[in-house]
N, C-alpha and C positions, 0 to 999 in steps of 0.2 A: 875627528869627523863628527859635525852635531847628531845625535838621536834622530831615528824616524818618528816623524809623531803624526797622531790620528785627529777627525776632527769629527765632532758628537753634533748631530742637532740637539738643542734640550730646550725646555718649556720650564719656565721662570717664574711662579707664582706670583703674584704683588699682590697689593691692598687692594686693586679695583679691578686687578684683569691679569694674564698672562703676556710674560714677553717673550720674543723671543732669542734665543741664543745660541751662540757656539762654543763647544768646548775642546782648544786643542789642545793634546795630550799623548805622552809616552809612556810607553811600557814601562811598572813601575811601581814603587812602594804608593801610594796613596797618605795624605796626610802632612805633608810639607808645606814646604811655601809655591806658591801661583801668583799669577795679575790677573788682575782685573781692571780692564782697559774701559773707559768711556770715551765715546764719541763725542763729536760734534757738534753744532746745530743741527737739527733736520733740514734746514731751510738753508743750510750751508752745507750738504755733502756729509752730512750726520747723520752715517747707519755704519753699519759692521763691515761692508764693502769698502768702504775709505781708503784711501792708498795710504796715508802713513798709520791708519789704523791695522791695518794686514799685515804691513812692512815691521812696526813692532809687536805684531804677533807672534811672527814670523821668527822674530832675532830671540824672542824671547821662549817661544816652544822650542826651538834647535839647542836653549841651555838646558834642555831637560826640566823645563817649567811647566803646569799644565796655564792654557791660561781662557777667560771666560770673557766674551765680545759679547754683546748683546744689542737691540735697538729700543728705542727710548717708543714711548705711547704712539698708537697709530702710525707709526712704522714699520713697511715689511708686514711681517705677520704675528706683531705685537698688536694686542689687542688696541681697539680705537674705542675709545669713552662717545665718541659724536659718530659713528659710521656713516653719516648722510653729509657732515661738514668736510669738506676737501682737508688734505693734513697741510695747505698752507695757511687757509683760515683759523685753523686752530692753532696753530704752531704760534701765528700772529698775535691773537689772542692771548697766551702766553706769557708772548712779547710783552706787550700793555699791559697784562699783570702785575710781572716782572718777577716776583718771589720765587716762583716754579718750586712751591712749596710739595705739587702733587710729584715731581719730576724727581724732586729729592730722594718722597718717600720710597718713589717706585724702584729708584735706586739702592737705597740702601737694603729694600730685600732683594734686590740684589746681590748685593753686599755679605747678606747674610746666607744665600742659597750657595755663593763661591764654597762656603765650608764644608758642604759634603763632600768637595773634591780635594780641598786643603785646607791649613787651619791657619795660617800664614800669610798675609796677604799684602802685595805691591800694588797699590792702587797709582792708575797712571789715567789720564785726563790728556786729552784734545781740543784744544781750542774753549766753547761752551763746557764741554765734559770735563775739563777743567776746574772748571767754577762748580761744575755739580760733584766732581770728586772731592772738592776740599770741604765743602759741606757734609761728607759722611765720616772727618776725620775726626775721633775720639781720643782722650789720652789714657782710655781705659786700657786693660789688657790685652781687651781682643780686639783691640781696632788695628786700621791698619801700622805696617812695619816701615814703608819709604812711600813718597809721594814725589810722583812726576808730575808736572804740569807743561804741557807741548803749547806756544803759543797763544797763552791764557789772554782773556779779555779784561786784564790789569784795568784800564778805565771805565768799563764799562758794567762791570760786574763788582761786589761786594767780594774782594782779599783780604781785608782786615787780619784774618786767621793767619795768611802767609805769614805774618811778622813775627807772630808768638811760636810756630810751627817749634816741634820739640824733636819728631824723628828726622830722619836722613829726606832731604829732600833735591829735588832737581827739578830747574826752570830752564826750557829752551826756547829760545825765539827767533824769528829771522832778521836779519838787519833791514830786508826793504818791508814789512809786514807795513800795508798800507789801509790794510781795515782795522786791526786794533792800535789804538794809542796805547802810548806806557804812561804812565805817572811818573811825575817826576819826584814825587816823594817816596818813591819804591823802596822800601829798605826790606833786605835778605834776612833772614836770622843765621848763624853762625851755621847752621847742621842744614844750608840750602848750597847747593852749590848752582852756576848760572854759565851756559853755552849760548854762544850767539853766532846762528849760523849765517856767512854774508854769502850778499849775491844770490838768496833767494827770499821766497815770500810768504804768505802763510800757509801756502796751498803746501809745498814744498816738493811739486814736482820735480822730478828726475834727482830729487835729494833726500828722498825717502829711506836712504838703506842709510845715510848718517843720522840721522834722527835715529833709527832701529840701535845703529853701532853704541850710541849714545844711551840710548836708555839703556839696554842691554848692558853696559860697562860700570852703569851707576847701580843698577841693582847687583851684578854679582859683586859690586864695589861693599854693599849694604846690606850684608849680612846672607847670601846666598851661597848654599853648603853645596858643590858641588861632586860626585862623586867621581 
């Protein structure tokens, strides 16, 4: 039977503002390993509310994980840099940049607040969150321990990193996903493994709990001590 587990509001420090975020969690030694989930785009159903954001929350708090959701700038009730600009104008803005240099950073303390809750970390990416998870990926000590990427924006976003990846990894995507293209030069490195799930899309309604079964299988696959 999975753990009961609780769920925390918490307030997220960053360079320019406060995010905000959820923390859920079971009764329990502190100090292990956790996820740390990214969303979305905003502008694609990118906050913490996301169905297959919840649904691997979900798979992965009932393994006795704690694990940390959050919403990216001027979402919810993460702070907004522009409060008078709509969050689709900015978000767009963004777009045209493209770097989401600020997006990064705000991530990675992120990245870095997860450790008061464990020291351990499964960094897992949705779609955009994806692209902004493999950018906090280090091969130092304390970076993270496995990387998921759910449905990444392979042509459209800067992967170069996927190739050389050195921890335990996992790429899922749908076989009809009609808004991101693949590369056709894709090459995996040995320590990624690759599910494709058919018959649906990126959204992955009413296929939310195989995406969950999935991630969930690959991290206790990748080095998670169960008790």
């Amino acid at each position: 039977m999975a753990p009961e587990y609780h769920r925390l509001e918490v307030s997220i420090p960053g360079p320019e503002g406060v995010l905000e975020g959820n923390l859920w969690y079971t009764e329990g030694e502190p100090g292990g390993e956790g996820v740390l989930l990214c969303p979305p785009h905003p502008l694609l159903a990118g906050n913490m509310e996301n169905n297959v954001v919840q649904a691997v929350a979900a798979r992965c708090a009932g393994l006795g994980l704690p694990v940390l959701l959050f919403n990216y700038r001027g979402v919810g009730k993460s702070f907004k840099p522009e409060p008078d600009l709509p969050l689709f104008e900015y978000w767009h803005r963004l777009d045209q940049e493209g770097a989401f240099s600020s997006v990064i950073s705000d991530t990675r303390a992120v990245l870095a607040f997860c450790r008061r809750y464990f020291q351990r970390v499964h960094l897992v990416g949705y779609s955009f969150g994806a692209f902004i998870a493999l950018n906090l990926i280090s091969e130092r000590a304390e970076g993270p321990i496995s990387f998921t990427a759910i449905a990444p924006p392979l042509a459209e976003r800067d992967f170069t990193r996927l190739s050389a990846l050195s921890l335990p990894g996992l790429l899922i995507t749908a076989a009809e996903d009609l808004l991101l293209k693949e590369r056709a030069d894709l090459i995996l490195p040995p320590t990624c493994q690759r599910i494709i799930l058919e018959e649906t899309d990126h959204f992955f309604l009413g296929r939310e709990e195989e995406v969950a079964r999935a991630v969930g299988g690959f991290i206790a696959g990748s080095g998670l001590s169960l008790k």
